[in-house]
C-alpha positions as CSV (number, residue, x, y, z in Angstrom):
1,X,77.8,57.4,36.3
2,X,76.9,60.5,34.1
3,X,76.2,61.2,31.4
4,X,77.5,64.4,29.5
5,X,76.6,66.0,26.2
6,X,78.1,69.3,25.1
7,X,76.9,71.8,22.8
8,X,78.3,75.3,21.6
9,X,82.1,75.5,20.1
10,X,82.6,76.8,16.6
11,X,85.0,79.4,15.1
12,X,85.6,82.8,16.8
13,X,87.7,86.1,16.4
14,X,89.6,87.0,19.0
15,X,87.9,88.9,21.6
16,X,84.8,87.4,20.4
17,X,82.3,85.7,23.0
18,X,81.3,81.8,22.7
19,X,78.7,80.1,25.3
20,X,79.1,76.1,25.5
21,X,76.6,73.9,27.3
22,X,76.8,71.0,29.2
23,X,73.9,68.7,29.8
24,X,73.8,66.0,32.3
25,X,71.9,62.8,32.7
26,X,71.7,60.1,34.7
27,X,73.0,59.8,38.2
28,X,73.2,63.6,38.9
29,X,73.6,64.5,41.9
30,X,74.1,67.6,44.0
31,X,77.4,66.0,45.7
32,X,79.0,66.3,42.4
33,X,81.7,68.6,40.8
34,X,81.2,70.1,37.1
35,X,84.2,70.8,35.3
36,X,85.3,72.2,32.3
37,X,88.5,71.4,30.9
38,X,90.7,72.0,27.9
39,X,93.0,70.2,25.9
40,X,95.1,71.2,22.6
41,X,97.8,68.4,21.0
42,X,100.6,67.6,22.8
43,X,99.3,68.8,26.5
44,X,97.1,67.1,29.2
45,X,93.7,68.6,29.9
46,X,93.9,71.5,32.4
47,X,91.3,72.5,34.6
48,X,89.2,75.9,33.1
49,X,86.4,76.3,35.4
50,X,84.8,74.0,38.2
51,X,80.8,74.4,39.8
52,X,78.9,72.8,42.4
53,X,75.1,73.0,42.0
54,X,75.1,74.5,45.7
55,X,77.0,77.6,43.7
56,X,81.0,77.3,44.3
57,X,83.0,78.2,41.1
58,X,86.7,77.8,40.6
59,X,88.5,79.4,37.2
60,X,91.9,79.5,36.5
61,X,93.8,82.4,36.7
62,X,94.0,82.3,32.8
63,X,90.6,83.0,32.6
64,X,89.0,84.2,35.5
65,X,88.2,87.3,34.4
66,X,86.8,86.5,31.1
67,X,85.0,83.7,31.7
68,X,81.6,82.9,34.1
69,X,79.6,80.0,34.7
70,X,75.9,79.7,35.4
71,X,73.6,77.0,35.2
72,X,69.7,76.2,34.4
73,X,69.3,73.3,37.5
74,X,65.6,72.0,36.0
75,X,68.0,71.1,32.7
76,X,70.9,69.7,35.0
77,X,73.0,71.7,32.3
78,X,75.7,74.0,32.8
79,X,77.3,76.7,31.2
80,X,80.6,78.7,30.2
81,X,80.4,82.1,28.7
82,X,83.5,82.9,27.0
83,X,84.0,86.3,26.6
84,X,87.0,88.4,25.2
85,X,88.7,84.8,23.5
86,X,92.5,84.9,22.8
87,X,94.5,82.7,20.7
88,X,95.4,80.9,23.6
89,X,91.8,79.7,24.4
90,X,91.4,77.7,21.2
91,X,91.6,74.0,22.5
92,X,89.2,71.2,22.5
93,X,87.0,71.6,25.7
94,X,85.5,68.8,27.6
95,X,82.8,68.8,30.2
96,X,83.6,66.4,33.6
97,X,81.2,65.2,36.4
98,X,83.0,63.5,39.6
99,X,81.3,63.0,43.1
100,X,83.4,65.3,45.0
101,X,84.1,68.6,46.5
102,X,85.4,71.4,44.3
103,X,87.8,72.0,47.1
104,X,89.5,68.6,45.9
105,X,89.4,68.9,42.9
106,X,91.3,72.2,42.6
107,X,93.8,71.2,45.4
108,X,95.6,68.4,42.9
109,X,97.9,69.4,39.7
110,X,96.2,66.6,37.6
111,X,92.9,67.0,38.2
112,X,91.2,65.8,35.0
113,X,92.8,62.3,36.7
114,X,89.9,62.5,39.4
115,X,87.2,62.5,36.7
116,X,85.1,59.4,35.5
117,X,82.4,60.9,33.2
118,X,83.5,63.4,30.2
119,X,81.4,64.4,28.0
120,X,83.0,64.4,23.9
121,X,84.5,67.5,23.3
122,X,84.1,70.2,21.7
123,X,86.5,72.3,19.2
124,X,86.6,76.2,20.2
125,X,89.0,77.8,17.7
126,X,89.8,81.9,17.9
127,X,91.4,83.2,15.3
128,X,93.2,86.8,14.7
């Protein structure tokens, strides 16, 4: 498996601009899907933004034009710039690795249910 470690929430105003990281180790491989997802209390995780090191991204509507992924492929880590934060962004976020396409990953409702290795969250807050 992977292993995940993320970096970068904190406290933000709303329209503010956060970056978090997410740094693999491990088994990496180029066959596998990155994911970020988010969770607040009461709610399953849903699916934010997805990347293959060949390049594909995904983003949910709710974001897509806010926020971008890019990655540094000698650090195996990749990131999500945040940019113009609403309320509705605060949430805990979690990094995911899985060994499969992006295409299948985005194709099912639940798809924090296809992921094995998470990294431990991390609290992005916006506030008004």
């Amino acid at each position: 498996q992977v292993q995940l470690e993320e970096s970068g929430g904190g406290l933000v105003q709303a329209g503010g601009s956060l970056t978090l990281s997410c740094a693999a180790s491990g088994r990496t491989s180029s066959l596998y899907t990155m994911a970020w997802f988010r969770q607040v209390p009461g709610k399953e995780r849903e699916l934010v933004a997805a990347f293959t090191w060949s390049g594909e991204t995904y983003f949910a509507d709710s974001v897509k034009d806010r926020f971008t992924i890019s990655s540094d492929n000698a650090k195996n880590t990749v990131y999500l710039q945040m940019r113009s934060l609403e309320l509705e962004d605060t949430a805990v976020y979690y990094c995911a690795a899985e060994r499969l396409s992006i295409r299948n990953v985005i194709r099912v409702l639940r798809a924090w249910t296809l992921f094995r290795s998470w990294g431990q969250g991390t609290q992005v807050t916006v506030s008004s």
